[in-house]
Every structure is written in structure tokens, then in C-alpha cells.
N, C-alpha and C positions, 0 to 999 in steps of 0.2 A: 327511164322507161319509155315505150311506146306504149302510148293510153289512146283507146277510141273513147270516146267518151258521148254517149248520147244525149241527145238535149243540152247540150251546151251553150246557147244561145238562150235558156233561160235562167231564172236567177240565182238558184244553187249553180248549174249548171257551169254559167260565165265563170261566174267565182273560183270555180275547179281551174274551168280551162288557163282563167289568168295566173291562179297562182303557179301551175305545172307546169306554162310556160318559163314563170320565173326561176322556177326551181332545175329547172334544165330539162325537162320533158319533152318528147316530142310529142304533140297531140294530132288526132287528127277527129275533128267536133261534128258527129252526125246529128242535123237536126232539121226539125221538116218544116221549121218555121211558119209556126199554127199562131192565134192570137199571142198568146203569153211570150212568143221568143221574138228575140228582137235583134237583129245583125249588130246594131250600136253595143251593144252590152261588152262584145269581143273586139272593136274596134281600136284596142289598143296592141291586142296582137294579131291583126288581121295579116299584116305587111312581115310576118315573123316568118324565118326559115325554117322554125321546127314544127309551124302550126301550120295545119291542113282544114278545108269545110266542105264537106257534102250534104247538100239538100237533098233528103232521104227520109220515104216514110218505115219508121221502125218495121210497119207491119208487113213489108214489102220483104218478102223471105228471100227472092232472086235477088234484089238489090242489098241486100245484108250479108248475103253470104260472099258478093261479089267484094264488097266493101272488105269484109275479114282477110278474106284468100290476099287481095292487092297490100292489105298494109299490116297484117301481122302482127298484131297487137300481143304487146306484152300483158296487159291488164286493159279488161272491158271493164268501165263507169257508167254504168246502166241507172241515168238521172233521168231518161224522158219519159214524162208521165202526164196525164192529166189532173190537175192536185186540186182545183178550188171545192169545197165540199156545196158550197150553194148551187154551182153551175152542174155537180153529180145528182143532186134532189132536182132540178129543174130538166137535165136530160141525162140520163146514166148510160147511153149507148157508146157514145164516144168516150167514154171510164173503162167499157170492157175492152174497146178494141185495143185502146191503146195501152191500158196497163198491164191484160192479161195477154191480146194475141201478140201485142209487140214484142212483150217480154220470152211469148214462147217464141218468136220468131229469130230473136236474138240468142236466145239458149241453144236453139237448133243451128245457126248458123258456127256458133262458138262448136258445140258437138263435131259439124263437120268439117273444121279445122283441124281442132283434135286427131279426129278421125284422119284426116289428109297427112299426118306428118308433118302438118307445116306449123301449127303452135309449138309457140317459142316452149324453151324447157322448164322454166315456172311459170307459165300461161292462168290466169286466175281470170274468173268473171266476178267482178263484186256488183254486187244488186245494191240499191240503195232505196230505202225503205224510209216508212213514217212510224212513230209512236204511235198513231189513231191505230194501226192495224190491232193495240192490245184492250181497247175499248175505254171503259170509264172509270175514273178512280174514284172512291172515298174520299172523305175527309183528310186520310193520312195515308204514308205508302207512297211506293214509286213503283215503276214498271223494270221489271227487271229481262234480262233475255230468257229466262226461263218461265214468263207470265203466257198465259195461255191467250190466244187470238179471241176477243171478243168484238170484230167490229161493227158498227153501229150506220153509217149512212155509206150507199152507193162508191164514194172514192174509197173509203177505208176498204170496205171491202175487195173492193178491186187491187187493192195495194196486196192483200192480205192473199187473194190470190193467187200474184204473183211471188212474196214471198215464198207461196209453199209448193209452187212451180220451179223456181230455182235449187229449194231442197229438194226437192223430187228430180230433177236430172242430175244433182249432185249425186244423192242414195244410186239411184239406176245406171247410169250412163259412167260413174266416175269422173263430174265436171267438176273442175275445182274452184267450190262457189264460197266468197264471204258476202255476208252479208250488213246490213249497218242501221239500225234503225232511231232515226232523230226525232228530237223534240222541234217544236214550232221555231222556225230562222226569222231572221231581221236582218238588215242592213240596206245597202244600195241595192237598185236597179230591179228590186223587187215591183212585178206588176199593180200598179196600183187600182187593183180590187182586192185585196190585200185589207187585212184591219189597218195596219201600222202606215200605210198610203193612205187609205182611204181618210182616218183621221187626221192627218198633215195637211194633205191636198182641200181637204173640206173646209178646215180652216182656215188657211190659207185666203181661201175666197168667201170665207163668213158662212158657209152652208152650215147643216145641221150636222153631225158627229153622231151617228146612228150605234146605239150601243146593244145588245140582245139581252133580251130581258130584264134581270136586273146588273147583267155588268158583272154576275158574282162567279161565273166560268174561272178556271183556273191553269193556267196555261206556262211551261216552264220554257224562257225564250232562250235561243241561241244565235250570237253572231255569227253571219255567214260565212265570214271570213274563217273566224273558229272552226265551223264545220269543215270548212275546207281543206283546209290542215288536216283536221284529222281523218278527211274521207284518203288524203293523197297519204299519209299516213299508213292505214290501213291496207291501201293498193299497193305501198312498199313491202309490209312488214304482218299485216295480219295473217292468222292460221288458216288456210282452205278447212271447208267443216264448221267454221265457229260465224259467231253471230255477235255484235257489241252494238250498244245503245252511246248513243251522244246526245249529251244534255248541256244546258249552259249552268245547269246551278240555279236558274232562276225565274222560279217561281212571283208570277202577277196575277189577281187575277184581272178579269178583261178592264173593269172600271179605272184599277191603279195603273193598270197602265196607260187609258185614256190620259185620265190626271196628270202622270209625268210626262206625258209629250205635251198637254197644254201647256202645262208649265214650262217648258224648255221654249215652247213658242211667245210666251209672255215675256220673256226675256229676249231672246232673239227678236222681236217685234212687239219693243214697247209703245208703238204708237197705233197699231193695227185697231181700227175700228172694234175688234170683236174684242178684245183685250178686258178681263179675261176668257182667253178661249175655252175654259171649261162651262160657260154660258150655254157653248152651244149645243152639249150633249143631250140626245133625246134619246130616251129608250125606247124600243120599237120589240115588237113580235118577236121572242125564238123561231130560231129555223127548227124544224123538225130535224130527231135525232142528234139534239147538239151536245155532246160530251160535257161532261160537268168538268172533270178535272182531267190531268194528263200531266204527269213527274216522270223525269228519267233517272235512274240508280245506272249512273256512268262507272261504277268502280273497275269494273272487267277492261274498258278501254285504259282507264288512268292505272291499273294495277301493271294489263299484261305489254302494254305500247307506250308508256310513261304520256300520254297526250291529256294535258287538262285546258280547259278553257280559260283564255287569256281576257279578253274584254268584259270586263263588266254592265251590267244591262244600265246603269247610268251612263258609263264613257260611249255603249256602243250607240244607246239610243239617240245620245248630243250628235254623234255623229251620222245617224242614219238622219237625222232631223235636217240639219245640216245640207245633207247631200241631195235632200231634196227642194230647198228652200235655194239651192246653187245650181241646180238641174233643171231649172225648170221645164225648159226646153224638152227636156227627155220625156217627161210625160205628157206634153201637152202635144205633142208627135204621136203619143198613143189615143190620147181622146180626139183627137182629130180625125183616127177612122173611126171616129161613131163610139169610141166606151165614154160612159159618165157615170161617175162615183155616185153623186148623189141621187141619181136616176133610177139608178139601178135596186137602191133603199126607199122608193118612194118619197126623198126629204128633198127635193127640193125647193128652195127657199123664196 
């Protein structure tokens, strides 16, 4: 296939772009490389003859449409978003522009391909979405694609927006949109303001392990590698019109999952002063609007594309643990323009 793929250069994002290179793709990665993207991320297929990079802002309608018309994309990856839900509560303007006008500004661009004769002949835009768009769960239950959009802070809703943006030029226009909506990812090169960073990183150097209230949020993870798969997946083989959820199976809620990265890091670093790293969690203030629970019901993806999730949240998180305790480098390249994990939770130590 030829995949444009936007936001590539962030952590879903890279993950696409890497495996679709491997998988024989030719990509070509729009991203406008804002805080959260990072050129390193794709630095393993920069130098490749199937991969292409434009620094481009999504919302930039002349430079999107110019971008389509030159490379012809068999399937648009529409991953760039603004996703941290605290940085949505602290300023939400930068959530609309980029989730809702970029995403219209891409829909529009794809339309006038269409329109041009020049979209290839199974031309698809898949949108790539979040589980928060469906709001809060109970005790029990999972979100299925048929659950009704209830979101709750600034990003979700903006996500939610765009969702119902791409089914509305799908209904109207006749674009042929899928869509995909995931549960919470883990793995490498994910920004570390991030829980699953933040907690590694913080330990790592003895700071506090900021936990939200009491830790009892409920959160089903997925390796992004997983994801990846089945977003590339989906871009092969899903139906234009339909919608599939991707989950890992794996239910934590926030506290257990603190606990199991301490623990991986007690091992990993039996001699570290802080040892055990579970010492250092402190719960701190909920963010307003913070979702209690969030399950995904993957049957529709595993029924009608046979794609199930392969890493388990023990093996992925040894190894996201891992890749950060061997990376150091990689993030300490991001705090160096000015982010701090523990800064930013009021914990510093």
C-alpha cells in the first residue's frame, strides 16, 4: 500500500510507520513535529526508499491537499492529534484545532482527490480514535462500537468530534471512512508525560511516583506494537462504513499497575537507593473529569479480521520497562527543552 500517515513521528504514530515499512509499505509520515513528536522515533527508516517526511501542519488545508494530489495515497492513517487529557484541562484550544479542524481539513483534502479522479480505486481514509470518546464505565461492561459517545474532558471530546466528522463526510460525500477506536497503549518511545514514563523516569532518579487519587481508575492497556498490527491491519482489510475497538485484554487499575513496574524495577535494579520503588508513590489530587473505568469488547476486530493481541501486559511491560532503563538518552533529549515529570505533579523531591 501507499499510506500517508499523519503524526508519525509520535508514539502510535512511529510504531505504524515502522512496522509498514517493514511490512513492504511505502509511507509517506506528515507531521508537524509539535512537543510530543520526535524525528528519533523513525530514525530507523529515515534512510529507507519506501519512506517519505513532510513537516506539515494538518490544519494547513493548501498544504494537505497538495500533499494528497503529489503522493496518492492508497489509505490515509489519520494518528495526529493532540492526546494528553491534563494539557486539554489546562488549555483546550490547541485540542480543537487540531483534532477537529485538522481532521476536517484532511477529510476535505481526501474528498478532493476523490473528486479529482486521482484516488486510487480502493482509496479509504481510516481515522484513528480513542476509547475515552465513549466516556465512563461501571463496575462491569466493556465499550463496545455500538456504545453511545459520552465524553467527559476537553481531549475526549475533541476526539469525539472528530469521530463524528469523519462519519459525516462518509454519510454525505460517499468517503470511504473506517474508523478504529483504542484502549490506553504502552510500549517504547512513548512521551514521558505519559503515566507508564512518568512512573519509570521518576524512579529511576528517586522522585515521587504521583498516583491520582486513590490509584483505583481502571484502565485496559495495549501494547503498541499490537496496536500497530492491527491498525495496519485494518488499513488492509477493514470494511469502509464499520468501526472496530482494539483492546489488549488488560484490565489494571492505575495503582496495580504502578506496583507491577515497581516491581520490575526492584529487579532490574537491585541495588538502587529507592529499592523498594513502591516507597515512593504518593497520591495526589484527581484531575477534574477523570474517567473511573474504560474496557474494550475487541470481538468485532478478532471475529471479522482474525487480529488478537499478542503481548501480554507482564511481557510488554518488562519490556517497555526495559527500553527505558536502555534509552536513557531518548528522554533526557526531551527534558532538556524544559519538560519535567516531577515538575509538572508538583512532586519534586
Amino acid at each position: 500500500m501507499r499510506l500517508l500517515v499523519t503524526g508519525g513521528a509520535g508514539f502510535i504514530g512511529s510504531a505504524v510507520v515502522r512496522q509498514a515499512i517493514a511490512d513492504g509499505h511505502h509511507v509517506l509520515n506528515v507531521d508537524k513535529l509539535t512537543y510530543a513528536a520526535n524525528p528519533e522515533n523513525v530514525a530507523s527508516v529515515a534512510g529507507h526508499e519506501r519512506y517519505r517526511f513532510a513537516q506539515a501542519d494538518i490544519c494547513d488545508q493548501a498544504a494537505m491537499a497538495s500533499l494528497f494530489a503529489e503522493f496518492k495515497p492508497d489509505t490515509v492513517m489519520h494518528l495526529a492529534a493532540e492526546t494528553h487529557v491534563d494539557r486539554s484541562i489546562d488549555g483546550p484550544r490547541a485540542f480543537m484545532d487540531t483534532n477537529i479542524i485538522g481532521t476536517y481539513s484532511l477529510l476535505e483534502a481526501a474528498r478532493g482527490l476523490m473528486q479529482s479522479g486521482a484516488a486510487p480505486k480502493d482509496f479509504r481514509f481510516h481515522h484513528i480514535s480513542t476509547d475515552e470518546v465513549y466516556g465512563s464505565l461501571g463496575p462491569t461492561g466493556a465499550f463496545t462500537e455500538e456504545s453511545p459517545y459520552q465524553p467527559n474532558s476537553p481531549y475526549s471530546a475533541a476526539k469525539a468530534s472528530s469521530d463524528m466528522l469523519a462519519r459525516a463526510w462518509a454519510e454525505t460525500y460517499g468517503l470511504p471512512v473506517v474508523v478504529t477506536n483504542c484502549s490506553n497503549n504502552y510500549g517504547s518511545h512513548q512521551f514521558p508525560e505519559k503515566l507508564i514514563p512518568v512512573v519509570i523516569i521518576n524512579a529511576l532518579e528517586g522522585k515521587y511516583i504521583p498516583v491520582y487519587g486513590k490509584g483505583d481508575n481502571v484502565r485496559d492497556w495495549l501494547h503498541v506494537d499490537d496496536h500497530a498490527d492491527a491498525l495496519l491491519l485494518v488499513a488492509r482489510e477493514g470494511a469502509p462504513g464499520e468501526t472496530y475497538n482494539i483492546g489488549g485484554r488488560a484490565e489494571r487499575t492505575n495503582l496495580e499497575l504502578v506496583k507491577m513496574i515497581c516491581a520490575i524495577l526492584d529487579e532490574e535494579l537491585p541495588n538502587a537507593s529507592a529499592n523498594p520503588h513502591e516507597s515512593l508513590i504518593r497520591f495526589v489530587k484527581d484531575r477534574p473529569g477523570h474517567d473511573h473505568r474504560y474496557a474494550i469488547n475487541c470481538d468485532k476486530i478478532e471475529r471479522d479480521l482474525g487480529w488478537k493481541p499478542s503481548v501480554t501486559i507482564d511481557e510488554g511491560m518488562r519490556r517497555t520497562v526495559r527500553w527505558y532503563l536502555d534509552n536513557k538518552g531518548w528522554w533526557e533529549k526531551i527534558r532538556a527543552r524544559g519538560f519535567d515529570t516531577a515538575a509538572r505533579q508538583g512532586l519534586k523531591q
